[in-house]
Every structure is written in C-alpha cells, then in structure tokens.
SEZAPA-15635 format. One record per residue (C-alpha): x, y, z; residue in one letter. Coordinates in pm, 1 decimal, m for minus. Each point is the difference from the previous one (the first is absolute). Layout:
// residues N
<site X="X" Y="Y" Z="Z" code="A"/>
...
***
This chain:
// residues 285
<site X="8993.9" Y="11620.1" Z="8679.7" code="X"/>
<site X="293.6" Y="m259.7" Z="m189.4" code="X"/>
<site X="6.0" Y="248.2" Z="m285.7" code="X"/>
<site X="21.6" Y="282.8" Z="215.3" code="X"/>
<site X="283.3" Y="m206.2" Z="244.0" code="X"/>
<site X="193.5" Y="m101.3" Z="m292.8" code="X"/>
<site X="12.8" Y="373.3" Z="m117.8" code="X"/>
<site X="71.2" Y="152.5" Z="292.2" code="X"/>
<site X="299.9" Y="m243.5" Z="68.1" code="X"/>
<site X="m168.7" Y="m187.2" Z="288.2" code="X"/>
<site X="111.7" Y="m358.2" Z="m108.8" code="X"/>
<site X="340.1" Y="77.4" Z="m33.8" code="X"/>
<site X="7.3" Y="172.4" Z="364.7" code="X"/>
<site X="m74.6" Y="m372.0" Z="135.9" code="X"/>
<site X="323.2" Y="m121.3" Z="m258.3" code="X"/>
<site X="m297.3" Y="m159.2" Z="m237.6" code="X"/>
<site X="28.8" Y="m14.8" Z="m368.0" code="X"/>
<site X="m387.5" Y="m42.9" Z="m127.3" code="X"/>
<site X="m123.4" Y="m25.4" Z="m332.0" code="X"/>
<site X="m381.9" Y="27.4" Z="m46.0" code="X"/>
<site X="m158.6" Y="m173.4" Z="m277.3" code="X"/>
<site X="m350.3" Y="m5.4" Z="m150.6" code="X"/>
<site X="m148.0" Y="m363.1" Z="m44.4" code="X"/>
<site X="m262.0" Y="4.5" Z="m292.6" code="X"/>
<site X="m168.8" Y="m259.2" Z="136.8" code="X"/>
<site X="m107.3" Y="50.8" Z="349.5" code="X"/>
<site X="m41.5" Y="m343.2" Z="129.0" code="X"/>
<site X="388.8" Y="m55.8" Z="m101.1" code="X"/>
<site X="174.4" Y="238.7" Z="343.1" code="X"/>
<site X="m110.7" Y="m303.9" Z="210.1" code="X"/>
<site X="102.8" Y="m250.5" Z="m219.4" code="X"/>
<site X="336.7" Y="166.5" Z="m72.8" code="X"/>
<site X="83.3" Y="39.0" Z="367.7" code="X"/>
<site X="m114.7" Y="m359.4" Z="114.7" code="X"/>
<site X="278.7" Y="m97.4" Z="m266.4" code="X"/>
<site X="259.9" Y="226.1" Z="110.9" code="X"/>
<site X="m9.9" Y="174.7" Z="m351.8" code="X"/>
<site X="m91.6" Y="329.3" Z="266.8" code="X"/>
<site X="81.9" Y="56.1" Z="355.4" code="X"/>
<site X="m267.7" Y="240.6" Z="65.4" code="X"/>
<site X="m318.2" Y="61.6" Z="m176.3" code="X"/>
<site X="m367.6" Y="183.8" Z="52.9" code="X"/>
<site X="m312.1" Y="m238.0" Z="m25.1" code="X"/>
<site X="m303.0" Y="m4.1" Z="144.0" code="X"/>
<site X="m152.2" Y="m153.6" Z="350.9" code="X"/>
<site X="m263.0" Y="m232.3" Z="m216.8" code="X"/>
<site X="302.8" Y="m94.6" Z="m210.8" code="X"/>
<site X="224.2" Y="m97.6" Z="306.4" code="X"/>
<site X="m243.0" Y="m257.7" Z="94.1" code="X"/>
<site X="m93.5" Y="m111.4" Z="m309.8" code="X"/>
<site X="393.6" Y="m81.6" Z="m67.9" code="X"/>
<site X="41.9" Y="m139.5" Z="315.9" code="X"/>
<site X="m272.3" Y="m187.1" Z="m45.7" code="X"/>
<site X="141.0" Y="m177.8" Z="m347.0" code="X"/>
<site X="316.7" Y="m58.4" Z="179.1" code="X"/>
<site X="217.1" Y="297.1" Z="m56.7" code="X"/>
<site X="214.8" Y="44.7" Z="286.4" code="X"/>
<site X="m50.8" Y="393.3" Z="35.7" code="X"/>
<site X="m55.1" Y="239.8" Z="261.7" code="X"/>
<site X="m130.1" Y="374.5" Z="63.7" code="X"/>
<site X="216.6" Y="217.0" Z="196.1" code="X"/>
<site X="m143.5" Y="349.1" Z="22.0" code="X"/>
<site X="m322.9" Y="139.4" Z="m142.8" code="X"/>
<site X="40.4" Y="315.5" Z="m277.2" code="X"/>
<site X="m380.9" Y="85.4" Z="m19.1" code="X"/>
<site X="m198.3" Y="m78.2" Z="323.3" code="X"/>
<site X="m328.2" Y="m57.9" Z="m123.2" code="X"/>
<site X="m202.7" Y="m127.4" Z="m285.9" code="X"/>
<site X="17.2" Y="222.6" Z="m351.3" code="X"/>
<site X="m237.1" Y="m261.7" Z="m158.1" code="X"/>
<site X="m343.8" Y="180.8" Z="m71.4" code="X"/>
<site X="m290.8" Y="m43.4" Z="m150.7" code="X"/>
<site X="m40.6" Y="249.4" Z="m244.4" code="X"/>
<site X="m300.9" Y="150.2" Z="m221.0" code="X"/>
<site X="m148.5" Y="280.6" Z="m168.2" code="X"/>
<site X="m270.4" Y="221.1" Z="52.4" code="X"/>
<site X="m252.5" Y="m215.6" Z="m299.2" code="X"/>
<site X="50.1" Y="m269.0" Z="200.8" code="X"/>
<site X="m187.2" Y="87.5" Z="281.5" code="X"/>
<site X="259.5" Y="m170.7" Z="241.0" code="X"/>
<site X="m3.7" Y="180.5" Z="316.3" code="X"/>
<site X="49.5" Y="m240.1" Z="256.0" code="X"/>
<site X="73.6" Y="m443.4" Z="m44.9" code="X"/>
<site X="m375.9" Y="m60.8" Z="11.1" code="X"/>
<site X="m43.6" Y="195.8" Z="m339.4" code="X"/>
<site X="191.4" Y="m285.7" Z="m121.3" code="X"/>
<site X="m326.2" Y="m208.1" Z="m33.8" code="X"/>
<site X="m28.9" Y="m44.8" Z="m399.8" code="X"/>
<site X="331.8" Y="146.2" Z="m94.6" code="X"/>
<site X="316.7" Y="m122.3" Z="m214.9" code="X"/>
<site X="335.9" Y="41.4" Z="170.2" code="X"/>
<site X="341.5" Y="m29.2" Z="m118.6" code="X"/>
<site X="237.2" Y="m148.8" Z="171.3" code="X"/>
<site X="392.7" Y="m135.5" Z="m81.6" code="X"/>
<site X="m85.5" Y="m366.0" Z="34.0" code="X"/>
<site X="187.7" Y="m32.0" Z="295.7" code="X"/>
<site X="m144.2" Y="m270.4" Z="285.0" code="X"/>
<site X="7.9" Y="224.8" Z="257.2" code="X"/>
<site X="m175.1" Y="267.3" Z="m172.6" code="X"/>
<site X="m325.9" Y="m225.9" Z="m23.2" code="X"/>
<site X="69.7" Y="m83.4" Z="355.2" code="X"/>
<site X="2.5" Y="411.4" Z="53.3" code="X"/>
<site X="m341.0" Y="32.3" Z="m178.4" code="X"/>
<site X="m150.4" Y="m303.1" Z="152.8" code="X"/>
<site X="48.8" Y="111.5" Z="343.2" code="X"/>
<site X="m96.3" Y="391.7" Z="m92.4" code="X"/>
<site X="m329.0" Y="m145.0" Z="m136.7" code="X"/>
<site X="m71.7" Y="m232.8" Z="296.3" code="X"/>
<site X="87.5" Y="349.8" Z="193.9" code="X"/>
<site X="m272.9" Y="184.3" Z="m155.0" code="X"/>
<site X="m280.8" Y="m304.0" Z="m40.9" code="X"/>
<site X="55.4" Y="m2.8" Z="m341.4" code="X"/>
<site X="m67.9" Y="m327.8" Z="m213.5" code="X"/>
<site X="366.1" Y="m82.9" Z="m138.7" code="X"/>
<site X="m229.4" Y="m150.6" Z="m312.0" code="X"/>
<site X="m161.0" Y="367.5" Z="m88.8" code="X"/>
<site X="346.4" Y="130.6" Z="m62.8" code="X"/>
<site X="166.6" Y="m122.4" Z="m367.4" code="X"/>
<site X="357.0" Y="8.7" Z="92.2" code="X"/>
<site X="263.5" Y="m5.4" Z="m309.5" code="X"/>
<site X="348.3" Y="m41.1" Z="m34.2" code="X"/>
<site X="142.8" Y="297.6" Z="m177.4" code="X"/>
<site X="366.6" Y="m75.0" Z="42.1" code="X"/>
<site X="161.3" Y="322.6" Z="110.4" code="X"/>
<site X="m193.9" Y="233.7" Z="m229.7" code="X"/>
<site X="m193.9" Y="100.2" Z="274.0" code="X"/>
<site X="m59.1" Y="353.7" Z="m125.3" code="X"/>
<site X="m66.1" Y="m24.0" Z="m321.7" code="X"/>
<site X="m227.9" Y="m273.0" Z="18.6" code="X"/>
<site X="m208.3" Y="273.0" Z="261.6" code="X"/>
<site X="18.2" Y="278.1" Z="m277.8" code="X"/>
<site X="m109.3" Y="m235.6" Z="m247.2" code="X"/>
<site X="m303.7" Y="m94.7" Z="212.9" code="X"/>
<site X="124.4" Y="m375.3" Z="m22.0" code="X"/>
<site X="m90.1" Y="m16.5" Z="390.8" code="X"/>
<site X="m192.0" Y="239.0" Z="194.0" code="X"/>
<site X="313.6" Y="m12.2" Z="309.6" code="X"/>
<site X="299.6" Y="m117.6" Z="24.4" code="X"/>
<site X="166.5" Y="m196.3" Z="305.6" code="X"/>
<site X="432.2" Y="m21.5" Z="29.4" code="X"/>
<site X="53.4" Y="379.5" Z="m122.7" code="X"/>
<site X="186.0" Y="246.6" Z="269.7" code="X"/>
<site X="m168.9" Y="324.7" Z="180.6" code="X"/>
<site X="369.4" Y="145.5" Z="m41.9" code="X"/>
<site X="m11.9" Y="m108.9" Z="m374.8" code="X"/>
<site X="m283.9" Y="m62.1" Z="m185.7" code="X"/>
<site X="m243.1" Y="178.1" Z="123.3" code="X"/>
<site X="258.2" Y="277.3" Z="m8.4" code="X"/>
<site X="89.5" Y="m70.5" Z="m367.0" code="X"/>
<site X="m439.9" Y="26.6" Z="m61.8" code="X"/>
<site X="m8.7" Y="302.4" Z="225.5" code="X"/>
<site X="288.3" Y="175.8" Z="m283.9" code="X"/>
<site X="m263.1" Y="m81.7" Z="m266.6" code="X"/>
<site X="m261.8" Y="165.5" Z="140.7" code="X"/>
<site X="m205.8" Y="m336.1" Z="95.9" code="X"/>
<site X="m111.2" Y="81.1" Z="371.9" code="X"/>
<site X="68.5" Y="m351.0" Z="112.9" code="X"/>
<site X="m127.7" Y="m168.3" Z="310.8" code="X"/>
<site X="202.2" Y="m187.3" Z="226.2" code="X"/>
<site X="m80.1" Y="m257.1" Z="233.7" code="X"/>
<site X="321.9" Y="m115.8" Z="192.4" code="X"/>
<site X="6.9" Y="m429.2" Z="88.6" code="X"/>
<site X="56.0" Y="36.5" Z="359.5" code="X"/>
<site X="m274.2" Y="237.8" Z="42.8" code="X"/>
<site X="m248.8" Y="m216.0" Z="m136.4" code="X"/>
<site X="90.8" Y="m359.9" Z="152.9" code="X"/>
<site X="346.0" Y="m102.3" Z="m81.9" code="X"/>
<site X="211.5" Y="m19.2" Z="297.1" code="X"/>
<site X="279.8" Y="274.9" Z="m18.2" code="X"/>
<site X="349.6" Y="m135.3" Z="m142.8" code="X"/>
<site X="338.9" Y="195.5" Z="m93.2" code="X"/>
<site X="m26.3" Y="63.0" Z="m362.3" code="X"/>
<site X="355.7" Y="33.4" Z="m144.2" code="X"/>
<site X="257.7" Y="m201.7" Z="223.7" code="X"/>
<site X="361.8" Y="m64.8" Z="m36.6" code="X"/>
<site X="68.6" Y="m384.0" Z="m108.9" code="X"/>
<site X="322.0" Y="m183.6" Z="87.5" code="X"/>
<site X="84.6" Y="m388.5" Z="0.4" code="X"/>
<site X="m1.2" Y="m167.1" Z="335.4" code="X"/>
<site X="379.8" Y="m94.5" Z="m52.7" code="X"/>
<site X="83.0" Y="405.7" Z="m75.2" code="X"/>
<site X="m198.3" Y="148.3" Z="317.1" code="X"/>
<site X="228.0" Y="m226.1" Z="230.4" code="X"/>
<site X="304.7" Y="38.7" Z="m170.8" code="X"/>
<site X="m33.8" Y="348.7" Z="m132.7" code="X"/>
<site X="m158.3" Y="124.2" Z="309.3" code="X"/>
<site X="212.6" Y="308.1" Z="60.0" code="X"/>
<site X="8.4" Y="111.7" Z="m421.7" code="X"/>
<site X="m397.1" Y="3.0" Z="34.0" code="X"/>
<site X="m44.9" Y="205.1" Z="313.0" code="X"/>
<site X="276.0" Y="232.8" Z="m161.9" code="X"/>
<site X="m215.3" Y="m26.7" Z="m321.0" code="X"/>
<site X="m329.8" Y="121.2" Z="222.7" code="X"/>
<site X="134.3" Y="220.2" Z="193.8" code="X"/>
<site X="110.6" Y="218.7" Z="m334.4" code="X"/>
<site X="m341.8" Y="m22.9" Z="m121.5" code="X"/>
<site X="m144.6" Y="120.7" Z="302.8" code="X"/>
<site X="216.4" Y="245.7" Z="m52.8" code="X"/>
<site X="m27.0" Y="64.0" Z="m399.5" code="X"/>
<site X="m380.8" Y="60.8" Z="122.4" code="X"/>
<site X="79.3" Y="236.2" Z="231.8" code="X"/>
<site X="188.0" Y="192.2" Z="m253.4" code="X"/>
<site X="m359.7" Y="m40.6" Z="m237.5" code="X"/>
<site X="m260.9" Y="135.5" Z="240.9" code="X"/>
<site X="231.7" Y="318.2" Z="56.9" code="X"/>
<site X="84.1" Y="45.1" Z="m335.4" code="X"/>
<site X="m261.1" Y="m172.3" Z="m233.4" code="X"/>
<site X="195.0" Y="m122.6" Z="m356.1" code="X"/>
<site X="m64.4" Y="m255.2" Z="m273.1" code="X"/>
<site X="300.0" Y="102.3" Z="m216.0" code="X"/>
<site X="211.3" Y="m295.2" Z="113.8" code="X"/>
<site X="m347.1" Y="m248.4" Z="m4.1" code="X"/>
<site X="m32.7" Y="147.6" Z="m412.0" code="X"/>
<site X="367.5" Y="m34.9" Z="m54.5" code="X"/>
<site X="4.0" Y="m322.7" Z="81.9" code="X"/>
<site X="m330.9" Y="m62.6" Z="m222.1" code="X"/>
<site X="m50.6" Y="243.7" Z="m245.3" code="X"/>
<site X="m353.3" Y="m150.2" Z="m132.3" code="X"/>
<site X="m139.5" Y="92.3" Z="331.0" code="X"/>
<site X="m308.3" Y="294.4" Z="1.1" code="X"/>
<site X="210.6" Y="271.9" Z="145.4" code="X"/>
<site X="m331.6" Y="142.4" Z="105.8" code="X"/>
<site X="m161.8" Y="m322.9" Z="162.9" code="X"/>
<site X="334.8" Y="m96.4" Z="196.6" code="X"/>
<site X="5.2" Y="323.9" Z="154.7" code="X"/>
<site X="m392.9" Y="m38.7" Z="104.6" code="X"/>
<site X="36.8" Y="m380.3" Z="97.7" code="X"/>
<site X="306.3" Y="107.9" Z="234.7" code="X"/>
<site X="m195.1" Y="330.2" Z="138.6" code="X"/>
<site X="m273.5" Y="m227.2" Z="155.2" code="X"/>
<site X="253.7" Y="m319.8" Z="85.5" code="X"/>
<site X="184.2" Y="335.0" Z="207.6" code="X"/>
<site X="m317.6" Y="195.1" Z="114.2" code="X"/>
<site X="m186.1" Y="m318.2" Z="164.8" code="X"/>
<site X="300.6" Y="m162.0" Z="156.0" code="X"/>
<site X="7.7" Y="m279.1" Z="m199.1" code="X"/>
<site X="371.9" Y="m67.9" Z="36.0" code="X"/>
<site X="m41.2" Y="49.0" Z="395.3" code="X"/>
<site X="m23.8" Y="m273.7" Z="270.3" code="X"/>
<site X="m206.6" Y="20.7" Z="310.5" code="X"/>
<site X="83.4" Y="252.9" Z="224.9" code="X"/>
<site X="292.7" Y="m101.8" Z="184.0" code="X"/>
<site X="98.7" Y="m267.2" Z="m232.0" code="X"/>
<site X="341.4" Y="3.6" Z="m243.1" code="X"/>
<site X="m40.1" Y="18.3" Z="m366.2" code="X"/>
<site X="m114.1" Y="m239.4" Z="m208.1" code="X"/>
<site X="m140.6" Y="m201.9" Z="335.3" code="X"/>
<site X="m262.0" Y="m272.8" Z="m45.2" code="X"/>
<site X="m281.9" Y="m56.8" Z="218.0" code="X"/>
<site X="5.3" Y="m371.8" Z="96.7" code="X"/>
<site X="m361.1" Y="m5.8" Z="80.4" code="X"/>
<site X="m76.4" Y="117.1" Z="m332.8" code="X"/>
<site X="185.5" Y="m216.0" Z="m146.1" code="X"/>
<site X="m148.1" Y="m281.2" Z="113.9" code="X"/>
<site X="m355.8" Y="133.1" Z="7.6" code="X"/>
<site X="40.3" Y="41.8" Z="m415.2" code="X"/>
<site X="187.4" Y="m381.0" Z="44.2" code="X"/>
<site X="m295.8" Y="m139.6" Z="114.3" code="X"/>
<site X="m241.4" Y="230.3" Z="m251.7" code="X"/>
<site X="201.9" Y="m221.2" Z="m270.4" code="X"/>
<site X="22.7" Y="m285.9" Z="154.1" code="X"/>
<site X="m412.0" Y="40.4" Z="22.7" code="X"/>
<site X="m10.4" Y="47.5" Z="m369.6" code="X"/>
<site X="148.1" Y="m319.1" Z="m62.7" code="X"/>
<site X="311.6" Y="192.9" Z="m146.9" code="X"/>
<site X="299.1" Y="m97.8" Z="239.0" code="X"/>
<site X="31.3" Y="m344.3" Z="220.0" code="X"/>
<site X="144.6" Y="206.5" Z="349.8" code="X"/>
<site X="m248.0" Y="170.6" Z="150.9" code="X"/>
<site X="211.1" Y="275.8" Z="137.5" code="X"/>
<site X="322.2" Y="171.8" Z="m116.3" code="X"/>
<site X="282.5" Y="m156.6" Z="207.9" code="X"/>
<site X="307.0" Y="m8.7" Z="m166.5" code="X"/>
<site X="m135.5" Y="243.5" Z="m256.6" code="X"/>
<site X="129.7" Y="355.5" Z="153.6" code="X"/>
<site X="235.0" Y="121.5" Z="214.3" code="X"/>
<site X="77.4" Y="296.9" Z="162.5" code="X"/>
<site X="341.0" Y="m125.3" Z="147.6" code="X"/>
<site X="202.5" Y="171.7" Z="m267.9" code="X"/>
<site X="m148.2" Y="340.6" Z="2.5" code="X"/>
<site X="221.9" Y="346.2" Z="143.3" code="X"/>
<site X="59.2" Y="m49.5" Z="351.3" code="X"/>
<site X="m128.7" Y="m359.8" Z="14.9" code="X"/>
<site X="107.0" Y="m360.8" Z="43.9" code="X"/>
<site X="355.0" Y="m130.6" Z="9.8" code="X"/>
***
C-alpha cells in the first residue's frame, strides 16, 4: 500500500513529500526513529515493546498487517502436522527472545516437553537451513513469504500460524513514530495514513508490484506478487469491521503485553503508552 500511494500520487494529495528507504538491518527503523534520524517507520508489535522496554521513547500509531505472519513452518519428511509433532524435532529460529517465548508457549499449548524439542539459532537463514535439513522446522518465517518462496520450489510446505497454536494475536507490521513526533506531527501522520489507506485501496482494485520492484530491484518478481495476493485475499491489511485503517485493538494489545511480560521479556505488564489510535483518519485531535 506506501509503494502503491507513493505511485499513484497519494502523498503529495495530503502536500507530503515522502521518501521510502530500505534499512538492511531490521532492528535499525526503531532505532532510527527514536533518534529522530526518521519520522515514520514500520516495525513490529514484539519490537515496540521490546524498545520501549530498553528505554526508547517510541510509539505505534496504526497497524499495516493485523495479525501474526510468524509461522511455524515444515516439510512433508518432517512429519510436522500439528505443534505436538514437535516432540524430538530441531527447529530454527532467528535468535530473537520473543521467538523462544513464541515456541515455549506453543509447546506448553500442545503438552509438549519444551526439553524434547532442540531449538537452534539459525540467524535469518531460515530457509536454507530447512532445505539443507539443518532443522526439521523452522519458527520466525512468514505464511505470505516463506512458505510462499518453498511453495515456488515445489516443497509443499506446512504452515502452522503462532496465534493459532497459543500465542495471543498481535499486529504484525505497525507504523513506528517517536513520542515527541506523534504529538507534534499529529496532523502530517494522519495525512500520512490516510494516503496509505488509500494507496491500498488503489492495490486491491488494481493488484501491482512494479513500483514495490522499482524501488528494489533484487526482489523475486514472482514471490512479491504471491506474498501480496494472500496479504490482499485474506484481509490482512483490513481492520475490524467498522474500524479505520491501520486501527489497533487495545485489548490485544495488552493481552500480547502481558504474554511478554509473562515471559520475563518486558517489565510493564500491559501496553500503555505503547499504541495509539489517536492519530489515525478521522480520529483524535
């Protein structure tokens, strides 16, 4: 939807200049807007609170992807079917904290023993260290992406999604801001929103990763198209009914607070301060 609202001239309707740029590291978008080196950046939920949580003075003000992406993923050797096939398996993960916490919690969910299951860290070659048979599953890959990027070679993955299997539900991409630019730019990031909702308007109708691959032109021009398709055909982008774009449930929010608060990841156990909704289209001052 921000490729597709920068193309179609949906910034500069709202009299905003915006230049997107591609961080290769993607714990820096937080970092860079906590600093005011960006006013507006996409994160993650888990990352929000993990920032805010080290000090960063950083806020969430809409949700871009409404639910979880994060998956367990597998193939068809591997015999993983459901989280209790897990039982004597090696999975992959990033190394990130709150991954473990994810595969803790699934395990508990499904009366596994968290000590029959050889978790490694496998940076963020998740993929190849599944075709290579370095882990039997991998945990941190996306339905929209990975397993879309194994379905295109033919592997006949299987996906098990987080917050069907015992991680509370949580928005997975979110737009990031400092706490000093959502009061003071208030009006520039509703504009900014509202353009987006728009630019994804503009997607579902008319379906196009040309300005995505212009912008990144070592992109799969066949995976972006499929990881889009599904992002569009389940809804992904959409709020609940009734709701504005890019809304964020507060009980949600909280509910996946307290999940890392549980797992000894965060100090608050919910999210106040963490979101708001208050500078979405049609809201707040």
């Amino acid at each position: 939807g921000i490729y597709a609202a920068q193309a179609d001239g949906r910034f500069k309707q709202v009299g905003l200049d915006v230049k997107i740029r591609t961080p290769s590291d993607p714990a820096a978008p937080i970092r860079q807007v906590a600093a005011g080196r960006a006013d507006l950046a996409i994160s993650y939920e888990p990352e929000v609170l993990r920032a805010r949580n080290k000090g960063l003075k950083v806020v969430s003000v809409g949700a871009l992807v409404q639910r979880p992406l994060t998956s367990i993923i597998s193939l068809p050797p591997a015999g993983i079917s459901t989280p209790a096939d897990l039982a004597g398996k090696r999975l992959g993960t990033a190394g990130i904290d709150y991954q473990h916490a994810f595969l803790q919690a699934i395990l508990r969910h499904a009366g596994v023993s968290p000590s029959s299951v050889k978790e490694r860290n496998v940076g963020f070659n998740l993929v190849p260290a599944l075709l290579t048979k370095k882990v039997d599953a991998i945990l941190g890959g996306y339905f929209n992406y990975e397993a879309v990027d194994l379905k295109l070679r033919k592997k006949k993955p299987h996906v098990i999604v987080v917050d069907r299997a015992g991680v509370p539900t949580y928005n997975e991409l979110v737009f990031v801001t400092s706490e000093k630019n959502a009061k003071r730019e208030g009006d520039a990031i509703r504009s900014f929103l509202g353009a987006v909702a728009r630019g994804t308007r503009d997607l579902r109708r008319h379906p196009d990763v040309r300005p995505l691959l212009a912008a990144n032109p070592d992109l799969d021009a066949k995976l972006q198209r499929a990881s889009v398709k599904i992002l569009l055909d389940q809804h992904l982008f959409d709020p609940a009914k009734g709701r504005p774009f890019a809304y964020q449930d507060p009980a949600a929010w909280n509910a996946f607070a307290a999940f890392m608060h549980g797992a000894g990841l965060i100090r608050a156990s919910n999210a106040s301060g963490a979101f708001t909704n208050a500078r979405l289209p049609g809201q707040g001052p």
